[in-house]
GUVEXZA-586588 format. One record per residue (C-alpha): residue in one letter; x, y, z. Coordinates in steps of 0.2 Angstrom, whole numbers, plus 5000, padded with zeros to 4 digits. Each point is the difference from the previous one (the first is absolute). Layout:
N
+------+------+------+------+
| type |   c1 |   c2 |   c3 |
+------+------+------+------+
|    A |    X |    Y |    Z |
...
+------+------+------+------+
***
This chain:
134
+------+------+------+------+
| type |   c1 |   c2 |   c3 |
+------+------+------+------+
|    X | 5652 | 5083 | 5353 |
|    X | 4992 | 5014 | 5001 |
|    X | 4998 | 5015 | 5015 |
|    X | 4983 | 5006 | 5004 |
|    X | 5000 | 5016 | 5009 |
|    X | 4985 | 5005 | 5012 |
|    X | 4998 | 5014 | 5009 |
|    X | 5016 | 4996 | 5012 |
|    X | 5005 | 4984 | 4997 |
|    X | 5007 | 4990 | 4987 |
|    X | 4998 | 4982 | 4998 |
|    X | 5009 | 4988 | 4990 |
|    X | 4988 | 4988 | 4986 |
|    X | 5005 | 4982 | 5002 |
|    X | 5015 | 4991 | 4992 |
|    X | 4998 | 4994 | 4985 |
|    X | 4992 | 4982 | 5002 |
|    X | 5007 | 4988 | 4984 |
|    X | 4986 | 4991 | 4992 |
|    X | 5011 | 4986 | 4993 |
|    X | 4994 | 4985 | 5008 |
|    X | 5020 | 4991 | 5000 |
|    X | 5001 | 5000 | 5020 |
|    X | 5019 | 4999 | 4997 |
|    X | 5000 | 5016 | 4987 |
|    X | 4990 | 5007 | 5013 |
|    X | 5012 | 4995 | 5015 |
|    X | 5016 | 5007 | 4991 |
|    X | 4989 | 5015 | 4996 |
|    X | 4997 | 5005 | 5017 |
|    X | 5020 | 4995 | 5007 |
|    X | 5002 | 5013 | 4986 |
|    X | 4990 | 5015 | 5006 |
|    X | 5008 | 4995 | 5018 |
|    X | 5015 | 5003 | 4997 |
|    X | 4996 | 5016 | 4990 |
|    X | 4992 | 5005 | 5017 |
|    X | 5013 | 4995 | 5010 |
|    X | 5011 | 5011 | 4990 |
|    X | 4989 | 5015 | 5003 |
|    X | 5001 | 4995 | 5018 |
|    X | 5019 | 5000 | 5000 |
|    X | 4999 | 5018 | 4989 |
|    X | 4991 | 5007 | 5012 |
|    X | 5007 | 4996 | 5014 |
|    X | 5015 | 5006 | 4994 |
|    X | 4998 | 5015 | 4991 |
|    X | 4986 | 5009 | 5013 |
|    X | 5008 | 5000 | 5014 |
|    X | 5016 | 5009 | 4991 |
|    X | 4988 | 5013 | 4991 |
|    X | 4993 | 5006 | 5016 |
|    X | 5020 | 5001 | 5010 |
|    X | 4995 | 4986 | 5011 |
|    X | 5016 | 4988 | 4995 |
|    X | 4999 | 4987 | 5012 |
|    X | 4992 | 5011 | 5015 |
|    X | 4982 | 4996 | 5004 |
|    X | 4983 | 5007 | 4997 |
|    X | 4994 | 5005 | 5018 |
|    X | 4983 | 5004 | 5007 |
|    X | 5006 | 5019 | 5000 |
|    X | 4998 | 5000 | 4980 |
|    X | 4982 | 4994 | 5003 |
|    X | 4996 | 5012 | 5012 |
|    X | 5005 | 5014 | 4990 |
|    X | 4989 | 4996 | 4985 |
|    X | 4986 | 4995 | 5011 |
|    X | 4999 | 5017 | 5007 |
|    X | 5004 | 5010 | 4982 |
|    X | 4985 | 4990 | 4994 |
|    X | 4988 | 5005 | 5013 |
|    X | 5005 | 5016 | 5001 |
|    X | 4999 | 5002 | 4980 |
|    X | 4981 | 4992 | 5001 |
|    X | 4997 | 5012 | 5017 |
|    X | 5005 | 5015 | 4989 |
|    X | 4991 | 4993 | 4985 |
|    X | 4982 | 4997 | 5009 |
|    X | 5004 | 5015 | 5013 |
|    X | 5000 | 5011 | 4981 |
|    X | 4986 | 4992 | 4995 |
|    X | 4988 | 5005 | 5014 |
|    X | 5006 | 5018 | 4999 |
|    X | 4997 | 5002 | 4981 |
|    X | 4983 | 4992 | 5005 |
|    X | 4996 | 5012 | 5015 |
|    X | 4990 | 5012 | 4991 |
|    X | 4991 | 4989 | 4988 |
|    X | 5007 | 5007 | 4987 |
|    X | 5004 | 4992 | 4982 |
|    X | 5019 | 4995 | 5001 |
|    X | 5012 | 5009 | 4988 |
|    X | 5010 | 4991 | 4986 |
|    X | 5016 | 5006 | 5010 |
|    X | 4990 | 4995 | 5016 |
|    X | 4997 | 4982 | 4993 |
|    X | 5016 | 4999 | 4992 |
|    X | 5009 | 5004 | 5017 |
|    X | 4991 | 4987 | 5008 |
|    X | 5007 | 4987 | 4985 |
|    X | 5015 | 5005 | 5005 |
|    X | 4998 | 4996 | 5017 |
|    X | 4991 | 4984 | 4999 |
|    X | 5014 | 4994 | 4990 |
|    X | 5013 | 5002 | 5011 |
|    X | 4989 | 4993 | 5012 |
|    X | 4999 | 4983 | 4989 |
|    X | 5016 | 5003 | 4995 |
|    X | 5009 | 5000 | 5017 |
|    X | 4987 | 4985 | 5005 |
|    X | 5007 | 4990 | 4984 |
|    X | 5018 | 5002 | 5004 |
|    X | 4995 | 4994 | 5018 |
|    X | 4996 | 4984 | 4992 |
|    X | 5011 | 4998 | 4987 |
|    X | 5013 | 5000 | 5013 |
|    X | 4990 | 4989 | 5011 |
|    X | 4998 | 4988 | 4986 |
|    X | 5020 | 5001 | 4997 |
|    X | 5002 | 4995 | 5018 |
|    X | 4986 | 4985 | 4999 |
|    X | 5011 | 4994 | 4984 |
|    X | 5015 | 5002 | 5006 |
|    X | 5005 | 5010 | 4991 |
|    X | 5006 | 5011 | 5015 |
|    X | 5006 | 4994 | 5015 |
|    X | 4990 | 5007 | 5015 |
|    X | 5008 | 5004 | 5019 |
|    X | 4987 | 4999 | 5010 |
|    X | 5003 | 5014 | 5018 |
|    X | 5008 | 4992 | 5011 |
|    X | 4992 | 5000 | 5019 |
|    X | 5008 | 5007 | 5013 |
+------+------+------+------+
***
């Protein structure tokens, strides 16, 4: 299964489809690969939480926030740069453009942590307080 890498997303090729025709070969096949995933479910839900120092505590909406706003700010500071490199319509610098690469990938950076910790969430991999109303 191999990962194809665009731009800013990476998306998974299909599973592997058996083209024996044995519907009971290919039954006990796919009870196989479930279990394999279920046992990268169980891993992850594990191991993540105890690699980022939550133990049993909670991911809150505070942890999102705070990568929200890192992200926006890094693409604010990334495009803000842009337009003033640009001001003059002069030809960017090497050191000019390779700044702005720097920029841009923490931009994509921080907005990929943002959804790798949203994804952890949506799987279950984290458990999630939401704020509590008061």
């Amino acid at each position: 299964m191999g990962t194809m890498m665009s731009a800013r997303t990476r998306s998974r090729g299909d599973h592997f489809e058996p083209s024996d025709s044995d519907p009971q070969e290919q039954r006990r096949l796919r009870g196989h690969l479930e279990q394999i995933d279920y046992t990268a479910f169980l891993s992850n839900r594990e191991v993540i939480p105890q690699v980022m120092g939550l133990g049993a505590n909670h991911t809150e909406p505070a942890a999102f926030q705070r990568l929200a706003v890192a992200a926006a700010t890094a693409r604010g500071r990334w495009i803000a740069e842009a337009l003033r490199l640009t001001e003059q319509g002069h030809a960017v610098s090497t050191h000019d453009a390779e700044r702005l690469v720097a920029m841009r990938t923490t931009y994509e950076e921080l907005t990929e942590a943002y959804e790798g910790l949203r994804r952890m969430v949506e799987r279950g991999y984290l458990p999630y307080r939401a704020a509590e109303k008061g």
